[in-house]
N, C-alpha and C positions, 0 to 999 in steps of 0.2 A: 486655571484660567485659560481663556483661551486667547490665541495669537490676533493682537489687534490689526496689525502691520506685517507684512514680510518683503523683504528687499532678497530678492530669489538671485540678484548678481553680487548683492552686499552693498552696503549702506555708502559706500563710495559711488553706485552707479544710480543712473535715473529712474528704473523700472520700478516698482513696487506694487504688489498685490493688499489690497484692501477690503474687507467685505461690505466695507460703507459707503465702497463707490464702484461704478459700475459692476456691480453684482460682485463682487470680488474677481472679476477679470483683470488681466494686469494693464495699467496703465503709467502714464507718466508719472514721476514723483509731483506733488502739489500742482495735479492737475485731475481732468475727468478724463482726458485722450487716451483713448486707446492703443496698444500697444498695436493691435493689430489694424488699426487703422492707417499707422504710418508704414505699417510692412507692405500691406497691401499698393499702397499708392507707391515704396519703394520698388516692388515686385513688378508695378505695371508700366517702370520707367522713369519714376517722376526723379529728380536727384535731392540728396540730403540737403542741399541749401534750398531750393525751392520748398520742401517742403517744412523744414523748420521757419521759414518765411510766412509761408501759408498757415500755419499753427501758433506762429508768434514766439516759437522754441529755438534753445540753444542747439548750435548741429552736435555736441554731444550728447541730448536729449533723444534725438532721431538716434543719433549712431548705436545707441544703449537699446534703443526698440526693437532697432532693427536685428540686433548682436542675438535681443533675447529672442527675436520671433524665427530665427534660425536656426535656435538650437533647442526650444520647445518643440 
């Protein structure tokens, strides 16, 4: 069978790769947000509480995005 879910930091952190939601790119746990969506806006200055604000996220949600689009 194949892998419905994968938590690529472990099933403790927010990130998870799904192929039932956005394309299987990684995104939030029980969300559609992109992984790379929050990196990008991190990259371009914005800060982890603004943008967990803006997305309606936990700042460990961001922090977990941010950790993984760093070292993807």
């Amino acid at each position: 069978p194949l892998a419905e879910r994968l938590y690529p930091m472990g099933r403790d952190r927010k990130v998870v790769v799904d192929p039932s939601h956005q394309f299987g790119n990684p995104v939030v746990a029980q969300t559609n947000i992109l992984v790379s969506t929050l990196s990008t806006l991190y990259s371009a200055g914005e800060s982890v509480d603004f943008i967990a604000k803006l997305y309606d996220l936990e700042v460990d949600e961001v922090q977990d995005a941010i950790s993984f689009a760093n070292v993807a």
